[in-house]
C-alpha positions as CSV (number, residue, x, y, z in Angstrom):
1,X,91.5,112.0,117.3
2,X,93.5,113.4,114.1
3,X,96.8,112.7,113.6
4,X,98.0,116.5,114.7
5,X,97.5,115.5,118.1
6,X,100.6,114.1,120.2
7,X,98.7,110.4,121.2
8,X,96.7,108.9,118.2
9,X,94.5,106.0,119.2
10,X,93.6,104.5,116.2
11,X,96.4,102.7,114.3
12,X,95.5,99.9,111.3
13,X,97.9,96.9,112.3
14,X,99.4,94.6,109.8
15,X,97.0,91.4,109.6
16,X,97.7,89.2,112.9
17,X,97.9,86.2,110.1
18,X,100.7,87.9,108.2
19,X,102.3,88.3,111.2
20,X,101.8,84.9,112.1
21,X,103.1,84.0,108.6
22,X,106.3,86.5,108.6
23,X,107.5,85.5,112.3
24,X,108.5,81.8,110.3
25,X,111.4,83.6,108.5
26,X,114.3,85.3,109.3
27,X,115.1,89.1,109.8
28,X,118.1,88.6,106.7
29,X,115.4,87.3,104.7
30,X,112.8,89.8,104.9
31,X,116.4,92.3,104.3
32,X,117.1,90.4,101.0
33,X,113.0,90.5,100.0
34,X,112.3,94.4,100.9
35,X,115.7,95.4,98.1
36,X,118.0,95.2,101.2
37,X,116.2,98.7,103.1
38,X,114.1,99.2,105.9
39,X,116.8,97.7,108.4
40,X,117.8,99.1,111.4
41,X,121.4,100.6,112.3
42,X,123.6,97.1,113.6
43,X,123.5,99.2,116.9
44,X,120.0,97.9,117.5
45,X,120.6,94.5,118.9
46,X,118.8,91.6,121.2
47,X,119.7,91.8,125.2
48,X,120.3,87.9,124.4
49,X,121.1,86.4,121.0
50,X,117.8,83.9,120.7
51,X,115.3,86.5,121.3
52,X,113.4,87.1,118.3
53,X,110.5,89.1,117.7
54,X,107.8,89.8,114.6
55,X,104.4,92.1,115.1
56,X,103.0,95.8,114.4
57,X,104.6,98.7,115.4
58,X,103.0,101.1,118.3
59,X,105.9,103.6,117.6
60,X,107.7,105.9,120.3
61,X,108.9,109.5,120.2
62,X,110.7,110.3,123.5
63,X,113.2,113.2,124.7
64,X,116.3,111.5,125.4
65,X,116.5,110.3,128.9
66,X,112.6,110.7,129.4
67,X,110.1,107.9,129.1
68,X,107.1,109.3,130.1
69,X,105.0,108.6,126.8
70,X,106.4,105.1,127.3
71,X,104.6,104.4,129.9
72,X,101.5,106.1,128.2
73,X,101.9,103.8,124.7
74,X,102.2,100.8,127.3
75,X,98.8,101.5,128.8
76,X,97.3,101.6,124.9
77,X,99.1,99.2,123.4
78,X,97.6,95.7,122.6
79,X,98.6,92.3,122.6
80,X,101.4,91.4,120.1
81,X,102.3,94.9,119.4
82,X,105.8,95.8,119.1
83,X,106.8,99.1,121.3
84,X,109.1,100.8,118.6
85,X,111.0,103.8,120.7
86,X,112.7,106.5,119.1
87,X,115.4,107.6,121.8
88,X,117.5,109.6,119.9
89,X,119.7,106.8,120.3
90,X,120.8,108.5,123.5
91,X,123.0,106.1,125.8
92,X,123.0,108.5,128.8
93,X,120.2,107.7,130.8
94,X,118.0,103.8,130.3
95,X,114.6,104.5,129.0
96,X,113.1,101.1,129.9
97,X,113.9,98.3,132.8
98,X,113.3,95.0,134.6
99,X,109.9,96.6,135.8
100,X,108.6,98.0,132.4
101,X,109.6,95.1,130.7
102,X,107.6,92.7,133.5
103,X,104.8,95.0,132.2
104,X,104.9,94.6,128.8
105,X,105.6,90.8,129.2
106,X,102.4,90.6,131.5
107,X,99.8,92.4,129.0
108,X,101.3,90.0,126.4
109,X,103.3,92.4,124.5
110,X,105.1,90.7,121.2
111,X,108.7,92.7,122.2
112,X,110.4,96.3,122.4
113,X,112.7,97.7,120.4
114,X,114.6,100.9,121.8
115,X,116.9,103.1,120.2
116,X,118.2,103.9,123.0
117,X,119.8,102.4,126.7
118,X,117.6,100.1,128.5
119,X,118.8,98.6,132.3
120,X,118.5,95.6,134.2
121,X,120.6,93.1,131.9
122,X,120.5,90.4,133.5
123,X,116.7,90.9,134.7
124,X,116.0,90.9,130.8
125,X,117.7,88.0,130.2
126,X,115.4,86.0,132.8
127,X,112.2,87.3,132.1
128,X,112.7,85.8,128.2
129,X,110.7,88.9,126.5
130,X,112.4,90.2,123.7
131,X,113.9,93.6,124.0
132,X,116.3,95.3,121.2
133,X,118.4,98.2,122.1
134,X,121.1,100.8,121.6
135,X,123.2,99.8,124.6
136,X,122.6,99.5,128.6
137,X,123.0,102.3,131.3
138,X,122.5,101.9,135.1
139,X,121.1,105.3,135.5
140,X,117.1,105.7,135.4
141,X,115.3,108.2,133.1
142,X,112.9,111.1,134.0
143,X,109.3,111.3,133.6
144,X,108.1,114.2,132.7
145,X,108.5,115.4,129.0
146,X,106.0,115.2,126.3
147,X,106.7,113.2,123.0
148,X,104.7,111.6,120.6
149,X,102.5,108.2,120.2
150,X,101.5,106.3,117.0
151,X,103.1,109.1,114.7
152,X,106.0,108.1,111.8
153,X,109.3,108.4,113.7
154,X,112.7,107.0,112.7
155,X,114.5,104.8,114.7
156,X,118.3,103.0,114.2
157,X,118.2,105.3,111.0
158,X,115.0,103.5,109.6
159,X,111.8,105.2,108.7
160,X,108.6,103.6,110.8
161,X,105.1,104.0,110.4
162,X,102.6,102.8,113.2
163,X,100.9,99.2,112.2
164,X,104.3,98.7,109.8
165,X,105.8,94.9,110.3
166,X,108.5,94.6,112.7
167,X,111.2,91.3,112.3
168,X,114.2,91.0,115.1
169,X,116.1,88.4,115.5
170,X,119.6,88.1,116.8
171,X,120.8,89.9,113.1
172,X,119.0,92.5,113.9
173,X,115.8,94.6,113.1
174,X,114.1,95.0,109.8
175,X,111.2,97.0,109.0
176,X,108.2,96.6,106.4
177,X,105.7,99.1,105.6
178,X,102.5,97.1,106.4
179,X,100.4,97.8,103.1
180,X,103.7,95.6,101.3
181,X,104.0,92.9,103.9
182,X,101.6,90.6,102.3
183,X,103.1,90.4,99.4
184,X,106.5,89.9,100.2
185,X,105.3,87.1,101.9
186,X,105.3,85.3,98.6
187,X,109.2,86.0,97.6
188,X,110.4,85.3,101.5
189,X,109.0,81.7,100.9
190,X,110.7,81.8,97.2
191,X,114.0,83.1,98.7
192,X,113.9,80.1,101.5
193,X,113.4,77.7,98.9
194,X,116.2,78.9,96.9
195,X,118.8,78.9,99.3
196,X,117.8,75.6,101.3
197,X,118.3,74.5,97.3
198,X,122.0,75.9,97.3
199,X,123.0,74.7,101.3
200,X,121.5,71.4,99.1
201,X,124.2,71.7,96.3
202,X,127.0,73.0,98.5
203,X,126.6,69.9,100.9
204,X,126.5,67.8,97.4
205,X,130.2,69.6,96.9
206,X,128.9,72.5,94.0
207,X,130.7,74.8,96.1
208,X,130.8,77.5,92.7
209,X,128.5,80.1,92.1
210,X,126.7,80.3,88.5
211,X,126.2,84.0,88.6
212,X,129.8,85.0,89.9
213,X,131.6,84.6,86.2
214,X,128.7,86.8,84.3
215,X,129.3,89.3,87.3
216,X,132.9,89.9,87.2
217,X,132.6,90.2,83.4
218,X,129.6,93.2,84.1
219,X,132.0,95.0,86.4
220,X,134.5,95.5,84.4
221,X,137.1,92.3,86.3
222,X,136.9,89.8,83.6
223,X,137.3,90.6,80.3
224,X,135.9,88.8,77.1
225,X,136.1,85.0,77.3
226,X,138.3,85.4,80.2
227,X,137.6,82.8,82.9
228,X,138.5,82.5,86.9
């Protein structure tokens, strides 16, 4: 089915072992790796602080307050694959709930991440699955408007491509193209080792950073030989 069309089936995934891989490290960390882009607007956050999540994205495009093709990217969607829903980051009306979610858990879904309202709260927090969101709203959506499946969206102001890398964890979400996500893998280990090295020094009492002199001088704050 080409790519023109409004559902497109076929969708090349990030390798289920780089997932496996990039779920060990944090969302800040992948942040730092990627040159600080790709993560989502701080209005994206967990329904519960320890819910993390790390997969390919099956991306979303709804009308705001409708979550027909929701249901439709649920019925294609594999296991581990992250539902990534552009909703306009409309607050109005809940695109997702306690029943969609008990869906998504049950075909072994790896999480959902909504820019827009989801319902149900404390539903959510019982069934464990991760779900990221822009906010909550008791009101139910409609079911009725065409949107689009598997095609590049943006969502919490971040450009996402189906089969890209999705990280959330209670930081927030972070989003890697998938043809880079191997090899970042490499400098998120490198970046883990480095600062478990300086929590290491800072417990030993090095509490001052060796680049902070060299950087004040760069910008202008401390001139010549001049010293904190």
């Amino acid at each position: 089915m080409s790519d023109s069309c409004q559902i497109v089936r076929d969708v090349t995934r990030v390798a289920p072992e780089v997932v496996a891989r990039a779920s060990a490290f944090q969302a800040a960390i992948w942040a730092d790796v990627a040159g600080r882009r790709g993560t989502m607007h701080g209005r994206i956050a967990p329904v519960h602080h320890g819910m993390k999540l790390a997969g390919p994205a099956i991306t979303v495009e709804v009308r705001p307050g409708d979550n027909l093709m929701i249901h439709a990217a649920m019925a294609l969607a594999r296991p581990g694959d992250i539902l990534v829903i552009d909703g306009k980051g409309d607050q109005t009306a809940a695109l997702m709930g306690a029943i969609m979610i008990s869906v998504c858990r049950k075909i072994g879904l790896g999480g959902v991440v909504v820019d827009g309202a989801v319902r149900d709260r404390l539903e959510l927090l019982g069934l464990g699955f991760p779900v990221f969101s822009a906010g909550f709203n008791p009101a139910g959506p409609t079911k009725f408007v065409p949107g689009l499946i598997n095609h590049p969206l943006s969502a919490g102001g971040t450009s996402v491509h189906p089969g890209d890398l999705i990280v959330g964890d209670a930081d927030g979400v972070v989003v890697i193209a998938r043809e880079k996500a191997e090899d970042l893998l490499l400098l998120a280990e490198r970046k883990v080792a480095a600062e478990t090295a300086r929590l290491e020094e800072i417990a030993r009492g090095q509490t001052a950073s060796t680049w902070l002199t060299a950087a004040l001088r760069a910008s202008g704050v401390l001139q010549g030989d001049e010293v904190l």
